[in-house]
PyMOL CGO cylinders between C-alpha atoms (Angstrom):
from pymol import cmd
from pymol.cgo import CYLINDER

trace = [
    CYLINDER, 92.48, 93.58, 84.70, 92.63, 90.05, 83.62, 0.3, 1, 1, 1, 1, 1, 1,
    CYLINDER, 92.63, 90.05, 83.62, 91.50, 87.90, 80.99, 0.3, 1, 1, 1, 1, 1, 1,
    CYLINDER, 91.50, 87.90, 80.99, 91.35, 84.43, 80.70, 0.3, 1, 1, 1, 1, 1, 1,
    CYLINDER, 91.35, 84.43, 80.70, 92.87, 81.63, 78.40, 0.3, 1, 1, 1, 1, 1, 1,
    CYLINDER, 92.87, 81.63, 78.40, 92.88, 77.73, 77.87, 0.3, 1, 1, 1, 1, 1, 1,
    CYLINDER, 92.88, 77.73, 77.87, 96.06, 76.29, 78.15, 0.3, 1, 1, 1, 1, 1, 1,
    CYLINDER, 96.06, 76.29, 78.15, 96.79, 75.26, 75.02, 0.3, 1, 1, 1, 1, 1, 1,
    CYLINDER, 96.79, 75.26, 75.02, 97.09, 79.21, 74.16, 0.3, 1, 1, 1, 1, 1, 1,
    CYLINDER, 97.09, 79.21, 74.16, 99.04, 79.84, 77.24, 0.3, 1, 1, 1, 1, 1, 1,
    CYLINDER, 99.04, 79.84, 77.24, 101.71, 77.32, 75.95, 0.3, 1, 1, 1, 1, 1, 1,
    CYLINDER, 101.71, 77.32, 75.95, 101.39, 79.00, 72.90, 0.3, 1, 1, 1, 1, 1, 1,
    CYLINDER, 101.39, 79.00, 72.90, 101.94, 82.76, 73.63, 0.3, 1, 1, 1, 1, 1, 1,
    CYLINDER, 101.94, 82.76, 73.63, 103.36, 82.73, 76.83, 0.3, 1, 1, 1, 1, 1, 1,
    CYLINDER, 103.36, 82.73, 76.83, 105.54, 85.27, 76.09, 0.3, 1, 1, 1, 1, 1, 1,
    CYLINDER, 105.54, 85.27, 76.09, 102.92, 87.31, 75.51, 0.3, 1, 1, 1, 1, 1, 1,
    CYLINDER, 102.92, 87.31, 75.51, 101.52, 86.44, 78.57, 0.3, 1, 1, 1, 1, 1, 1,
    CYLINDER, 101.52, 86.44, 78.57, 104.76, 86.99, 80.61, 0.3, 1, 1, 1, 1, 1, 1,
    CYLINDER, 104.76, 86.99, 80.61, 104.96, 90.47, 78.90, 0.3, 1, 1, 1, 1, 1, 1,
    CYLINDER, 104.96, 90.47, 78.90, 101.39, 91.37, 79.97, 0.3, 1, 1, 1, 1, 1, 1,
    CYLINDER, 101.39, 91.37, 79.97, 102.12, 90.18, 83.58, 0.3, 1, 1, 1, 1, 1, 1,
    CYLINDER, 102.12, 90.18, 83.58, 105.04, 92.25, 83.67, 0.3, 1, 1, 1, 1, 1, 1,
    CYLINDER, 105.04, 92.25, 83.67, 102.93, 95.40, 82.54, 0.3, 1, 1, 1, 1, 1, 1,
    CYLINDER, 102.93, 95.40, 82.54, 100.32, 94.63, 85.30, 0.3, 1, 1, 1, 1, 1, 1,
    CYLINDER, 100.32, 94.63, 85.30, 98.05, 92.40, 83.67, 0.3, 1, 1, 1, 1, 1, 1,
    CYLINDER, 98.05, 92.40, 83.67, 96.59, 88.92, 85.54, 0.3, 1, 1, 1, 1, 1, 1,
    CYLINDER, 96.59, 88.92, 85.54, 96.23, 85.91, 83.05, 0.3, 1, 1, 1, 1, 1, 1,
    CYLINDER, 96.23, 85.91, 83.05, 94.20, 83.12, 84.28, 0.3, 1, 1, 1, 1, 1, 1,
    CYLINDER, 94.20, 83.12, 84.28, 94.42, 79.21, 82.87, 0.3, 1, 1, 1, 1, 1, 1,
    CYLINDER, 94.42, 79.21, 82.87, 92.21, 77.21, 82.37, 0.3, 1, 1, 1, 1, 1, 1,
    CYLINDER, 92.21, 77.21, 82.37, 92.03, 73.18, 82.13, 0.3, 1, 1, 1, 1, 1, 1,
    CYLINDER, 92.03, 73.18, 82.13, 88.65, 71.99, 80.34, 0.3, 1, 1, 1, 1, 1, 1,
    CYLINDER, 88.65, 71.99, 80.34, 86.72, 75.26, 81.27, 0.3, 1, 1, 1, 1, 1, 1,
    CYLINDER, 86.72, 75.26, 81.27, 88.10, 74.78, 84.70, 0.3, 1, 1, 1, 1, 1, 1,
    CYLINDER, 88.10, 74.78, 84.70, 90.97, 77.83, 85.71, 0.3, 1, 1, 1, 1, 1, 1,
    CYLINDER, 90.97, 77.83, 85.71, 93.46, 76.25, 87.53, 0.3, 1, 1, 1, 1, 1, 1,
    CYLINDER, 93.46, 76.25, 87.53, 96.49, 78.82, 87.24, 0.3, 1, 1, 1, 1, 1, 1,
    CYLINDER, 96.49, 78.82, 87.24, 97.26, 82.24, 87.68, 0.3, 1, 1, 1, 1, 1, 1,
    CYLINDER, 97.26, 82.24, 87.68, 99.56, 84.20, 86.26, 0.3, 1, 1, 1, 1, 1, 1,
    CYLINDER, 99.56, 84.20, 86.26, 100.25, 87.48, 88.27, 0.3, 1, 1, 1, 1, 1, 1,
    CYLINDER, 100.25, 87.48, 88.27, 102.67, 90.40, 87.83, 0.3, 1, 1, 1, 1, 1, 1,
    CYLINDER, 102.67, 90.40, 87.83, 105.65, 90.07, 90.50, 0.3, 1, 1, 1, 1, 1, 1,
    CYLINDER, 105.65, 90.07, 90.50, 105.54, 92.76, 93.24, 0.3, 1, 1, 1, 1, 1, 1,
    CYLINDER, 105.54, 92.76, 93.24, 108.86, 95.24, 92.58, 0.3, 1, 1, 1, 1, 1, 1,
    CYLINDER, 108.86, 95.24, 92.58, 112.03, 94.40, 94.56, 0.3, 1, 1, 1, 1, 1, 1,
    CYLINDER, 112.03, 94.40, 94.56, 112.22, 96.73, 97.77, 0.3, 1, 1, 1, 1, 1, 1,
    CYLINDER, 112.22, 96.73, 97.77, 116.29, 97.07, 97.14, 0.3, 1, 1, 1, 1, 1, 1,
    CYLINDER, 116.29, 97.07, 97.14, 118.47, 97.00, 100.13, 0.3, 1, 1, 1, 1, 1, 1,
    CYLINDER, 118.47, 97.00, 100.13, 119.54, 100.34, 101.60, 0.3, 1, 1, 1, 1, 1, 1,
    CYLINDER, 119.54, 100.34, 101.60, 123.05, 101.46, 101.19, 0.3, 1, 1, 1, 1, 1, 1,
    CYLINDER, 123.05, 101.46, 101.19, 124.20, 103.48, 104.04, 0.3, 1, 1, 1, 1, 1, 1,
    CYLINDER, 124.20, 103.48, 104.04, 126.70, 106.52, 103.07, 0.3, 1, 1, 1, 1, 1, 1,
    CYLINDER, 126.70, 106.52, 103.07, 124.49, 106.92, 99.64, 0.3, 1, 1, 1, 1, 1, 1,
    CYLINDER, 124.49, 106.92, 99.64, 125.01, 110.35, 100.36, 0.3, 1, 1, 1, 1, 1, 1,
    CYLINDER, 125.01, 110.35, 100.36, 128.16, 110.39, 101.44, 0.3, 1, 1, 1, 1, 1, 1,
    CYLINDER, 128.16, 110.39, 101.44, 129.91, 113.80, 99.87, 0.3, 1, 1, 1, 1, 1, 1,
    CYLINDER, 129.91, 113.80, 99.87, 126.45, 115.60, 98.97, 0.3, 1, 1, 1, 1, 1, 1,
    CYLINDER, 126.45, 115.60, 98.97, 126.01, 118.05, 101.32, 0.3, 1, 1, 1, 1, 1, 1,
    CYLINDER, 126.01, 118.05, 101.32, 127.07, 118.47, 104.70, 0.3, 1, 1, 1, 1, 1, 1,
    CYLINDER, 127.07, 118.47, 104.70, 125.80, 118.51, 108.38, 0.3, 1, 1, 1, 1, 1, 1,
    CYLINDER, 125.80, 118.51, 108.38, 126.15, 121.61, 109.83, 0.3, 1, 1, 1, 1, 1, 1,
    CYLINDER, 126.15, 121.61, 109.83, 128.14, 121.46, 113.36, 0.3, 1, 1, 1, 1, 1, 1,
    CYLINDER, 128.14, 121.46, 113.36, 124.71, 123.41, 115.31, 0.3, 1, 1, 1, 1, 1, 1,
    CYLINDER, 124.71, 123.41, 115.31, 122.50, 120.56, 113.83, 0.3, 1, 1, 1, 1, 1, 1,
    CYLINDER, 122.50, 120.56, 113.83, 121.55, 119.15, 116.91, 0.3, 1, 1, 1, 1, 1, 1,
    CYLINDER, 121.55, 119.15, 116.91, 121.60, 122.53, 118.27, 0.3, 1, 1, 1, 1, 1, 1,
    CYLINDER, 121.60, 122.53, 118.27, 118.05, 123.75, 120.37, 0.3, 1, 1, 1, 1, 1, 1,
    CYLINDER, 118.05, 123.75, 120.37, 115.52, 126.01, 118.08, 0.3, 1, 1, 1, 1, 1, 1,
    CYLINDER, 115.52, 126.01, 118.08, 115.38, 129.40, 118.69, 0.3, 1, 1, 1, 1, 1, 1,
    CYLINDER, 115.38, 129.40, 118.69, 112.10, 130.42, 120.75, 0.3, 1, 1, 1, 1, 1, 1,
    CYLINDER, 112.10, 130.42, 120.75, 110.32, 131.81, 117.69, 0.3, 1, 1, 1, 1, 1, 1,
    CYLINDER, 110.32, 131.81, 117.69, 110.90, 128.87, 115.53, 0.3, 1, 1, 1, 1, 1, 1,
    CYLINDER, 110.90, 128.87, 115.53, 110.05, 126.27, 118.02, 0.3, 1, 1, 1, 1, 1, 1,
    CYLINDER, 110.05, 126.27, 118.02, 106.63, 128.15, 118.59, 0.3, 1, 1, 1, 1, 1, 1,
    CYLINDER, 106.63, 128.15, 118.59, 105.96, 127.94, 115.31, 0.3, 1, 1, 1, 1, 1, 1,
    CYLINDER, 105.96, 127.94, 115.31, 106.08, 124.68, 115.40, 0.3, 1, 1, 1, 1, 1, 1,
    CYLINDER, 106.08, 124.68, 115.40, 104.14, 124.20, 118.28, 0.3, 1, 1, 1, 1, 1, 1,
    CYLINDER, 104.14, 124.20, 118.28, 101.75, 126.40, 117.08, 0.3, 1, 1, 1, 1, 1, 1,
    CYLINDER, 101.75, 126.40, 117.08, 102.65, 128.96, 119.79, 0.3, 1, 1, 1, 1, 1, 1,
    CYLINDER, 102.65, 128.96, 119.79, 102.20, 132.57, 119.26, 0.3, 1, 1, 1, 1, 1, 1,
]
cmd.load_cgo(trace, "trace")
């Protein structure tokens, strides 16, 4: 969704404007009838990964890595 304004009104409300961006909404400018700016919402920060997050949670049991039992792995396999 967008709508468009002259930008005499953008200077005027652009805090409205930056509000609407941040809620999703496109706000186009325009010059003399012409649009010459957009105003877009700003994709979300990916945040960086913190290894350990975890850390304390829950815990690994020592046969993790272990092989599957017959019947379990043909389950998975589809194997019957």
């Amino acid at each position: 969704m967008h709508n468009i304004v002259n930008i005499h009104e953008a200077k005027t409300h652009l805090s409205r404007i930056v509000e609407q961006a941040a809620s999703g909404h496109t706000t186009i400018i325009a010059k003399a009838g012409r649009q010459v700016a957009k105003i877009v919402p700003l994709e979300p920060a990916i945040r960086a990964k913190r290894l350990g997050g975890l850390q304390g949670r829950f815990e690994v049991p020592d046969d993790f890595n272990a092989p599957l039992d017959h019947d379990i792995l043909d389950a998975f396999e589809e194997r019957r």
